[in-house]
C-alpha positions in Angstrom: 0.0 0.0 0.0 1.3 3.7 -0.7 2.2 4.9 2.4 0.3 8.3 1.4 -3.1 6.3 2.0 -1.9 5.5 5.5 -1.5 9.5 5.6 -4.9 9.9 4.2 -5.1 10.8 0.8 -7.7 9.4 -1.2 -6.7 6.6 -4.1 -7.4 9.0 -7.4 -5.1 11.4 -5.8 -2.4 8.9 -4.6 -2.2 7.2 -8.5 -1.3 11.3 -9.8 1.4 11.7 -7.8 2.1 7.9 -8.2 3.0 8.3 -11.8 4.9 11.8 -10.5 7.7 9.8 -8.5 6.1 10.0 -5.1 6.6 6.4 -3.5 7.1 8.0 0.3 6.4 11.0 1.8 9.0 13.7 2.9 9.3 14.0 6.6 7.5 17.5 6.5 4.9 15.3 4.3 4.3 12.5 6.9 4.2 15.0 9.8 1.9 17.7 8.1 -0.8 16.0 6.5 -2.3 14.2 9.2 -2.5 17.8 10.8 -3.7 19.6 8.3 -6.3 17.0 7.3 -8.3 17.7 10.1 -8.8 21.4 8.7 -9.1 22.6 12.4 -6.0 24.4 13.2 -3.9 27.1 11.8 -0.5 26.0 11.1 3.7 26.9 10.8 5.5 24.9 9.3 9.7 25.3 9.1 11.3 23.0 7.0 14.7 24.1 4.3 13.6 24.4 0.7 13.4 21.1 -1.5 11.7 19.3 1.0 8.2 18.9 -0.2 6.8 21.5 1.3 4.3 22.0 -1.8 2.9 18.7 -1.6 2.7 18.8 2.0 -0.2 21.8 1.8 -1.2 20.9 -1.7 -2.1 17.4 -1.1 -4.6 18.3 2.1 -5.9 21.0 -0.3 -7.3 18.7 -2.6 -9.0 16.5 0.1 -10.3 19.6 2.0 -11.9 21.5 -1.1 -15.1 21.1 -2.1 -15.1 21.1 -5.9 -18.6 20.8 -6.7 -18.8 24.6 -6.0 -16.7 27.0 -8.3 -16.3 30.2 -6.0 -12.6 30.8 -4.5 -11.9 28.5 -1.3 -7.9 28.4 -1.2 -5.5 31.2 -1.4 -2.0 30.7 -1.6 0.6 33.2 -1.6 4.1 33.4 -2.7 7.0 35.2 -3.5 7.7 35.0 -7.2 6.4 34.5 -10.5 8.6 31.2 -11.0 7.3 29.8 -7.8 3.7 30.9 -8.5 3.6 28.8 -11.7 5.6 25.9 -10.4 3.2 25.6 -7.4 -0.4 25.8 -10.2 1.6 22.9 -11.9 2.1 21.1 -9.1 -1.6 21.2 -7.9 -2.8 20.4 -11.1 -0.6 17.3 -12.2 -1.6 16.0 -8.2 -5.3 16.6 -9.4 -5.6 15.3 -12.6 -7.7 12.3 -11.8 -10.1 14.8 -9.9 -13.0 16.3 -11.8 -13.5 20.2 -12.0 -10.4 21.2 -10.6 -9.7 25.2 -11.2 -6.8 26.8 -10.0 -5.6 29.7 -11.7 -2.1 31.4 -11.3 -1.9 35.3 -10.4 1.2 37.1 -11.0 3.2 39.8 -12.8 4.7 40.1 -15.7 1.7 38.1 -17.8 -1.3 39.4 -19.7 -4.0 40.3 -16.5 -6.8 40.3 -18.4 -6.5 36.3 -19.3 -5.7 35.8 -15.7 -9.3 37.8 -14.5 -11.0 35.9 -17.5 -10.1 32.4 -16.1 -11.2 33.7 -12.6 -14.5 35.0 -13.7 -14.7 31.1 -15.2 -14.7 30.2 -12.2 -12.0 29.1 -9.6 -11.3 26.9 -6.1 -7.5 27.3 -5.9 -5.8 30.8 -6.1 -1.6 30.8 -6.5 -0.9 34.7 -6.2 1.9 36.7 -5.6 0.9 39.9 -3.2 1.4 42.2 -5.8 -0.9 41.4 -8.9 -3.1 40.1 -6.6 -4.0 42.9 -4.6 -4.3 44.9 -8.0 -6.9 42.0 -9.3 -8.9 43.0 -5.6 -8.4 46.8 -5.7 -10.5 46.0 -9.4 -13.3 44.2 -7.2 -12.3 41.7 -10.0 -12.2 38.4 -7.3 -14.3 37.8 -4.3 -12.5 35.6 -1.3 -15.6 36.2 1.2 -15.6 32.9 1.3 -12.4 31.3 1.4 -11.8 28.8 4.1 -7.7 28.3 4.0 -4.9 30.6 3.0 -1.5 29.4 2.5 1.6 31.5 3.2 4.9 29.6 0.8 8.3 31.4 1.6 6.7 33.3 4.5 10.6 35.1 5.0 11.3 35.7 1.6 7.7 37.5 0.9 8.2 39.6 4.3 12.1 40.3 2.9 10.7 41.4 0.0 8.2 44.1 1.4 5.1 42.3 1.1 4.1 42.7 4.6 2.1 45.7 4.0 0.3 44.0 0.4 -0.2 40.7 2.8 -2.0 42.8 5.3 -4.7 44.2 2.9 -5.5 40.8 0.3 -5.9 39.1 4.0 -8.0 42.0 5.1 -10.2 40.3 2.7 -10.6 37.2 3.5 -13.1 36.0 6.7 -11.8 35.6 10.2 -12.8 31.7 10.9 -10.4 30.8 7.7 -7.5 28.7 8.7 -4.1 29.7 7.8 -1.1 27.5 7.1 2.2 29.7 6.8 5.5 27.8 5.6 9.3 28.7 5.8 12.4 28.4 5.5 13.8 30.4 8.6 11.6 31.5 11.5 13.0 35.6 12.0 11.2 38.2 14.0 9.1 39.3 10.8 7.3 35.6 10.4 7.0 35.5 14.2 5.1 38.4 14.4 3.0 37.6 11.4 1.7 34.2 13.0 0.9 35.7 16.0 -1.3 38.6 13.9 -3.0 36.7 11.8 -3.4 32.8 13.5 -5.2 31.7 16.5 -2.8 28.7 18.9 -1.2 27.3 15.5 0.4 24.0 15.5 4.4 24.6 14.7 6.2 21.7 13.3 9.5 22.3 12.8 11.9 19.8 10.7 15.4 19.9 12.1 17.1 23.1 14.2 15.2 26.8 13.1 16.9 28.5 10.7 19.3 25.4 10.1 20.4 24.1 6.4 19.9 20.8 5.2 22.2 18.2 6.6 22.8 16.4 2.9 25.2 20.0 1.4 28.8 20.3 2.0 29.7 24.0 2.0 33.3 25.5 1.0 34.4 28.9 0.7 37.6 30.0 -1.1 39.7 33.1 -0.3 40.6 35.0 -3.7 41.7 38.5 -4.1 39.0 40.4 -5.6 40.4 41.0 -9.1 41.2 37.0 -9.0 37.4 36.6 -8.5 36.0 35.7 -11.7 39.4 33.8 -12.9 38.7 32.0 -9.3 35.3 31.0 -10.5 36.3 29.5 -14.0 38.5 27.7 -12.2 36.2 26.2 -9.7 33.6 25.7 -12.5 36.5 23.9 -14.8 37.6 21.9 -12.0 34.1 20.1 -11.7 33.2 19.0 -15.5 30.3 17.3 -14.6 28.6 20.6 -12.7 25.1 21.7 -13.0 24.4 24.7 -11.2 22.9 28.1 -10.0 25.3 31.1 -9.2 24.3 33.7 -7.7 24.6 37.2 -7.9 23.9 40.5 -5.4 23.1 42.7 -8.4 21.0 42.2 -11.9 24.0 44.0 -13.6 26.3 41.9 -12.1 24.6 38.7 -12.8 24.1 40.0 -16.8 27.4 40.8 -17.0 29.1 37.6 -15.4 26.5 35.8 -17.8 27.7 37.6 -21.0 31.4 37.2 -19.8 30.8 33.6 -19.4 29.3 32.9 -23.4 32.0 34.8 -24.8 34.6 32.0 -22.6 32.5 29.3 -24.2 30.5 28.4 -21.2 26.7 26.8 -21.5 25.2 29.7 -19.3 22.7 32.5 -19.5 21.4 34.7 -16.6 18.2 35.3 -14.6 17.0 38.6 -13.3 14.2 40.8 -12.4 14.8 43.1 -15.7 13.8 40.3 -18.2 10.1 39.7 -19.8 8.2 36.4 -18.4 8.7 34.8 -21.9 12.6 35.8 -21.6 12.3 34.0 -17.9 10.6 30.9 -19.7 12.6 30.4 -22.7 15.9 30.8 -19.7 14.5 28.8 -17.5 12.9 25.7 -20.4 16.9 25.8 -21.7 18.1 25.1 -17.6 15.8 22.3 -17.0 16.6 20.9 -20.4 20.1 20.9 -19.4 21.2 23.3 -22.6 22.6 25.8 -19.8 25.4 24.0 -17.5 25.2 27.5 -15.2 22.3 29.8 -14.5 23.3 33.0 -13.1 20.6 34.4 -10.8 20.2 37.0 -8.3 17.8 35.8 -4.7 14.8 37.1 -6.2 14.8 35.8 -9.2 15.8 32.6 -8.1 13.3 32.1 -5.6 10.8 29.1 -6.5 13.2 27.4 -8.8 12.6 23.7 -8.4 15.0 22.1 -10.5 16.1 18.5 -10.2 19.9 17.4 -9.6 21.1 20.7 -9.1 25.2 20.3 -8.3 26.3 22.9 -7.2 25.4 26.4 -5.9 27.5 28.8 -6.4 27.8 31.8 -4.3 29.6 34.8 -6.4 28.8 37.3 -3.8 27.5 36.7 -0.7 24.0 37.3 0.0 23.7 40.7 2.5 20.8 38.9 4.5 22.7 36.0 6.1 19.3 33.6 6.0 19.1 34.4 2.3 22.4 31.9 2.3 19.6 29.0 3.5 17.4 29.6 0.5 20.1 30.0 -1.4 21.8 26.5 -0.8 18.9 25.0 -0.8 18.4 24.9 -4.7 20.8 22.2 -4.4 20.7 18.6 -2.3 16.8 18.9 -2.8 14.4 15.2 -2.5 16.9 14.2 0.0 20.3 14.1 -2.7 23.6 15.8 -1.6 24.8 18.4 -3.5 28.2 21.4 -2.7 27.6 25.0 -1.6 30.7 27.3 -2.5 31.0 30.6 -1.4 34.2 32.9 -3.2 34.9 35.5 -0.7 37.5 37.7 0.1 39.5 38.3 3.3 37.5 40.6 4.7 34.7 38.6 4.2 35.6 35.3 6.4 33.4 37.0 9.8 30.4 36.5 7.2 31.3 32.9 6.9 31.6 32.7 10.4 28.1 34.4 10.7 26.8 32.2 8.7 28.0 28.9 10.6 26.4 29.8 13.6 23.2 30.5 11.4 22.9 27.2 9.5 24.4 24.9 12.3 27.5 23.6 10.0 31.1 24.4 9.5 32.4 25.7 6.1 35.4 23.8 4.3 37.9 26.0 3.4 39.3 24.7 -0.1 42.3 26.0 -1.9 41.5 26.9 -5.2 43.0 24.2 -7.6 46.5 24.6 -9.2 45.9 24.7 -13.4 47.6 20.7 -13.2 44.7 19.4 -10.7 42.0 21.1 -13.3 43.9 19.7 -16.1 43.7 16.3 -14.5 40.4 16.4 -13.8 39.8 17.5 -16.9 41.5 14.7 -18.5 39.9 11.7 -16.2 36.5 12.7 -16.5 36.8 12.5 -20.2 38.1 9.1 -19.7 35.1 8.3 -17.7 33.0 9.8 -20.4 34.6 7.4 -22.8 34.5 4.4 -21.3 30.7 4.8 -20.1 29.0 6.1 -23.8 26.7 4.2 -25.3 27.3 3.1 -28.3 24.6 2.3 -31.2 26.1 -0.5 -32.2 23.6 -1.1 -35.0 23.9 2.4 -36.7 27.8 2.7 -36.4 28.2 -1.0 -37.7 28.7 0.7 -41.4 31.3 2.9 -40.1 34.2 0.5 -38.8 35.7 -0.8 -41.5 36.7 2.9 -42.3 37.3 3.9 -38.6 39.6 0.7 -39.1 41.4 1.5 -41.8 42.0 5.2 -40.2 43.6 3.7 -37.3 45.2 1.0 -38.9 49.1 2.3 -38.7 48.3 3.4 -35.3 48.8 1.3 -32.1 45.6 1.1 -29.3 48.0 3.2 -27.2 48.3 5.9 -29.8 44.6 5.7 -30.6 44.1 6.2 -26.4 46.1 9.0 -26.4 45.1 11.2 -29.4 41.5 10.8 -28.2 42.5 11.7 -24.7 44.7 15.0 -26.3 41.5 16.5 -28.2 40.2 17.3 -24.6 43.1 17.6 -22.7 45.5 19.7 -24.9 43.2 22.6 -24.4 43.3 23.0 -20.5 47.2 21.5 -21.3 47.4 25.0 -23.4 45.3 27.3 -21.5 47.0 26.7 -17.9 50.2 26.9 -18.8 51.9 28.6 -16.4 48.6 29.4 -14.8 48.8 31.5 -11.6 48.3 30.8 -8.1 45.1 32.4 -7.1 44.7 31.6 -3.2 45.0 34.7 -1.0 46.9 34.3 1.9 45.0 36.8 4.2 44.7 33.9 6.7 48.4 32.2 6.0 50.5 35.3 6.6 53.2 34.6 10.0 52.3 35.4 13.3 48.3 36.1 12.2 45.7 34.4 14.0 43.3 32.5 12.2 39.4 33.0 11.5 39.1 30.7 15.1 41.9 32.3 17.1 44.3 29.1 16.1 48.0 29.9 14.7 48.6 29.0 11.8 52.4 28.3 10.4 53.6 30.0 7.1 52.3 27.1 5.2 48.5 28.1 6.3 48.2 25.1 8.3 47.4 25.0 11.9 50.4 24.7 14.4 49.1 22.2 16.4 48.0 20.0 12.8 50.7 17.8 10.8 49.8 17.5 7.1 49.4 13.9 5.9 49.8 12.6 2.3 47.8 9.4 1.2 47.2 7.3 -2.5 44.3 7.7 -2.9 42.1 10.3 -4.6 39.6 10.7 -7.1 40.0 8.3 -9.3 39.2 6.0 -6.3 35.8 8.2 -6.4 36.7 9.7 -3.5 34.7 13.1 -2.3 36.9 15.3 0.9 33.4 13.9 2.9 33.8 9.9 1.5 37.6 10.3 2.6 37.0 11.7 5.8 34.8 9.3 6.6 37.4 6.2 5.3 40.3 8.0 7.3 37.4 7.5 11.1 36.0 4.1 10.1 40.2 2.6 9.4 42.1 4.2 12.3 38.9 5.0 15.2 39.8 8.7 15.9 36.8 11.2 15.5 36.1 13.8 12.5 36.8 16.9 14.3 40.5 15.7 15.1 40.5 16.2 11.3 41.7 19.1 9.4 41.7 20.6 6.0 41.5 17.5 3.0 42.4 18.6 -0.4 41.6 15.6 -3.0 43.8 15.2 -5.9 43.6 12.9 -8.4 45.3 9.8 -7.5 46.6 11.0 -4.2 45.4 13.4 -1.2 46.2 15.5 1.3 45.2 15.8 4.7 45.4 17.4 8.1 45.0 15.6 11.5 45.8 16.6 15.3 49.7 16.2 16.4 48.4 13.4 19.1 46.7 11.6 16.7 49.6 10.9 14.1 50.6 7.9 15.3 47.0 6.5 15.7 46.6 7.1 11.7 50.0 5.5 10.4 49.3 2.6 12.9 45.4 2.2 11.8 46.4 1.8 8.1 49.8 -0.5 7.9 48.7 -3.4 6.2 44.8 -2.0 4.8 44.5 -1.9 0.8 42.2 -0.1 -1.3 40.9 -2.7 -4.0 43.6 -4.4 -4.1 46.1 -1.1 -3.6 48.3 -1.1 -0.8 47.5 1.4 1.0 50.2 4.4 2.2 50.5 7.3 4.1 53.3 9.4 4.7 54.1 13.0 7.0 54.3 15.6 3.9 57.0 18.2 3.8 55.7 22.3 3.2 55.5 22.4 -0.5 54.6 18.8 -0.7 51.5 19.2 -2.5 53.4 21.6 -5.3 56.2 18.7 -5.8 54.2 16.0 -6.1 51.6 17.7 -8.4 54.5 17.5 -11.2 53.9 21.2 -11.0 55.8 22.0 -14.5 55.2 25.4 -14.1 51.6 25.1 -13.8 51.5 27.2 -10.2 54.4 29.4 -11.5 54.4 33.2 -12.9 52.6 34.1 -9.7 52.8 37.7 -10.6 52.0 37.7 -14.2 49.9 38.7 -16.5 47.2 36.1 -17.2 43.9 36.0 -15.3 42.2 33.4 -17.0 39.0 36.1 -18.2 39.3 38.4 -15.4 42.0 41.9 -15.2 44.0 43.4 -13.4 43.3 47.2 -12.4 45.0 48.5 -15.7 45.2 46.0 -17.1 44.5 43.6 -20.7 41.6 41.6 -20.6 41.8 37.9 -21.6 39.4 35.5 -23.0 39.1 31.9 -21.9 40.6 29.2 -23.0 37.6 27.9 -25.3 38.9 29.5 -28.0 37.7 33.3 -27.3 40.7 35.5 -26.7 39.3 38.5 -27.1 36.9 39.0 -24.4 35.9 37.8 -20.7 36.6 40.9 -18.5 34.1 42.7 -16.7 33.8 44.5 -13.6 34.4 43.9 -10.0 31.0 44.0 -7.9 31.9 43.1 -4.9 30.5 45.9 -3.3 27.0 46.5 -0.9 24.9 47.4 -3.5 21.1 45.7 -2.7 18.2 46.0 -5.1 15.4 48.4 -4.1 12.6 46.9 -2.3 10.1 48.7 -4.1 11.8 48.1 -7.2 10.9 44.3 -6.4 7.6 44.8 -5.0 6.9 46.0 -8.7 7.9 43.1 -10.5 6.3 40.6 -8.6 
């Protein structure tokens, strides 16, 4: 039996969402329906973003409406447009085994007079955001006399935005005995106050610590200088071929300009902002889900009610300047209970932010070096490999092709044929990071300095009280810094936090572990093997990691010229290495600019 029966949805229903993907419910699911079922109390619910929190008032929507009836009896409200139309969708593909369903989507940025036509058709189910839809009741257009639920989504966001004073009047509206179910992310001052206005004793479930980020994200942050910023980024971005992902932005002209600076370097990416038409926003957002864009460059708003499956990465190119908006923001990735990586590229001054922000979400940040132009070029070059040994191949349609292919490769020996294929890929980044620069800053390795915690740190950047360990295995071995953390506790018993900074190469690592446990960790792994592979560990020198990458002049020229697509104050600009030399530059924005709330208010 579907588990969502137990929870009390009825069978038509159940088969919808069935044929969605739905085969058990989210925890906010299983705790939220029973409660909301009974249609008796108002309701708060906390829970991150990408946890089903649309199903979980959706699917008690549809048992509690009566549809015989064709008069408005559910108002939702939401931030955005994007989240407006994904939650109509969402209500709709759940109900379409239920007969004379009507919910209609409210929201700027579309034709108004189609939306007022399909109301005056008649309606049950009202997605809005607060500002068309107080325009469609300021034209008397909509009646909500009797509506018996309202639904606050992104409660935070909405109140962040500047909606209180819109949500005040549409609710003005709507009849006292209505219940209302409000939903977040965080729980700040604003929503606190607004449950308390506008709900009588709600039941609060909360899923996990208020205000916390999902458990199932790994968050880094890299220290760059700020010219270095955007050269930073293509480096991160090169370093992980495989990335989907969202990167986001403080201002629109920022994010269109990062965008624009990214096509010209060859990159699948495009941007998302408040200035662009809906159809722009649907044509951007059709090419993301259809995976033709490898990077979407968004600022918060705009982002907000993306639902996007398999999402990577998250990518923070300027920090958010509300410290919750980092929540929201990481929570585009890691969604339906999948992991997923949230970076943040900051600058020195920045790292009391990060620290801000740990005590806000409940988990420590990673701080990752930014990879030499040899670990990109090895990624690079292994990840094609993978590609190559996992394509499918039609055997039946390239049958006619191989006595050709043969005869092509027929002076040449299977390790020459290896290696050309691997050089169309690899001679590129080869090319490109030649002599590519280190781009770390070293606001937090300079002598004497104390560290982000109050530890010392030797001129290496590594703690004092740390020794720096080297072992053979990496990630070819499909080893993630979390995978080998976890290998290094299970094989030698001592506990994570006695475990420093890991940097994962490609067939070796790094990484740092308490002076007192040093012994503990060569002992634990003499005589272990890694499929078959010995495995060793050794004490690393300072430099270690530089001498054993074959550097080659990869991490040399520190002071020169080349920033991969960003420049220098004075400097020449420099396309990327795709093959675009003449442009890439743009300017630094890594200032406090913040987008006018009113502006906001008008777009949505």
């Amino acid at each position: 039996m579907n588990p969502f029966i137990q929870l009390g949805i009825r069978h038509d229903i159940v088969n919808a969402i069935s044929e969605l993907g739905f085969e058990n419910p989210t925890p906010i699911q299983e705790q939220s329906i029973p409660v909301l079922l009974t249609g008796s109390n108002d309701f708060v619910g906390l829970a991150q973003t990408g946890t089903g929190k649309t199903a979980a008032f959706g699917l008690p929507l549809l048992e509690l409406l009566d549809f015989e009836e064709n008069y408005p009896q559910a108002l939702v409200l939401c931030p955005t447009r994007e989240l407006c139309l994904q939650i109509t969708n969402d209500l709709k593909n759940y109900s379409k085994n239920v007969k004379n369903v009507h919910v209609v989507a409210v929201y700027g940025g579309a034709s108004i007079s189609d939306q007022l036509r399909q109301i005056k058709r008649g309606v049950q189910i009202v997605v809005a955001t607060p500002g068309r839809m107080l325009d469609i009741i300021n034209r008397k257009a909509i009646d909500f006399s009797q509506v018996k639920y309202v639904v606050l989504d992104e409660a935070d966001e909405m109140l962040n935005m500047g909606f209180q004073e819109d949500i005040d009047n549409i609710l003005s509206t709507t009849p006292d005995e209505k219940k209302t179910w409000l939903f977040s992310a965080t729980m700040p001052a604003e929503v606190r106050r607004i449950s308390k206005k506008y709900m009588d004793d709600p039941y609060e479930l909360t899923m996990g610590t208020k205000n916390t980020g999902n458990a199932n994200i790994e968050h880094e942050y890299y220290v760059v200088r700020a010219r270095d910023k955007y050269a930073a980024f293509k480096r991160i971005v090169d370093f992980n071929p495989e990335i989907f992902g969202i990167v986001f932005c403080r201002t629109k002209i920022e994010t269109q300009e990062i965008a624009e600076a990214l096509i010209k370097d060859g990159y699948n990416a495009d941007s998302l902002h408040g200035d662009l038409s809906q159809q722009q926003r649907d044509k951007v957002m059709k090419r993301y889900r259809e995976r033709s864009l490898q990077l979407l460059i968004a600022t918060d708003v705009a982002a907000r009610g993306i639902d996007v499956n398999d999402v990577t990465h998250v990518i923070n190119y300027s920090l958010p300047d509300e410290i919750e908006n980092y929540t929201h923001r990481s929570g585009r990735t890691a969604r339906a209970g999948k992991t997923g990586v949230s970076i943040s590229i900051v600058n020195g001054k920045e790292i009391g932010k990060i620290r801000q922000i740990e005590r806000v979400i409940g988990k420590k940040f990673v701080k990752a070096e930014i990879p030499t132009g040899f670990d990109v070029c090895e990624k690079q070059l292994f990840a094609l490999v993978h590609k190559v040994h996992n394509v499918e191949v039609n055997e039946q349609q390239i049958e006619q092709y191989i006595p050709r292919i043969m005869d092509e490769f027929k002076d040449l020996s299977k390790e020459d044929v290896i290696k050309r294929f691997a050089s169309l890929e690899f001679n590129r980044f080869l090319d490109y990071y030649k002599n590519a620069p280190d781009l770390n800053a070293s606001f937090e390795d300079r002598p004497g300095r104390e560290g982000a915690q109050g530890d010392r740190f030797n001129r290496t950047g590594m703690r004092s009280d740390f020794t720096r360990l080297f072992i053979n295995l990496g990630s070819v071995d499909d080893f993630t810094r979390g995978d080998l953390l976890g290998y290094i506790c299970n094989t030698t018993k001592i506990v994570g936090r006695t475990v420093g900074k890991i940097d994962v190469k490609g067939v070796y690592s790094f990484f740092e572990v308490a002076n007192d446990d040093v012994n503990k960790v060569m002992e634990g792994f003499k005589g272990v093997d890694y499929n078959g592979r010995e495995v060793r560990i050794e004490i690393s020198g300072e430099g270690t990691s530089e001498r054993r990458s074959g550097g080659s002049g990869y991490k040399g020229n520190r002071g020169g010229d080349r920033r991969e697509g960003g420049f220098r104050s004075g400097g020449n600009r420099e396309g990327g290495y795709r093959g675009n030399k003449g442009g890439g530059g743009f300017r630094d924005f890594s200032g406090k600019s913040r987008e006018d709330r009113a502006e906001r208010k008008r777009r949505y």
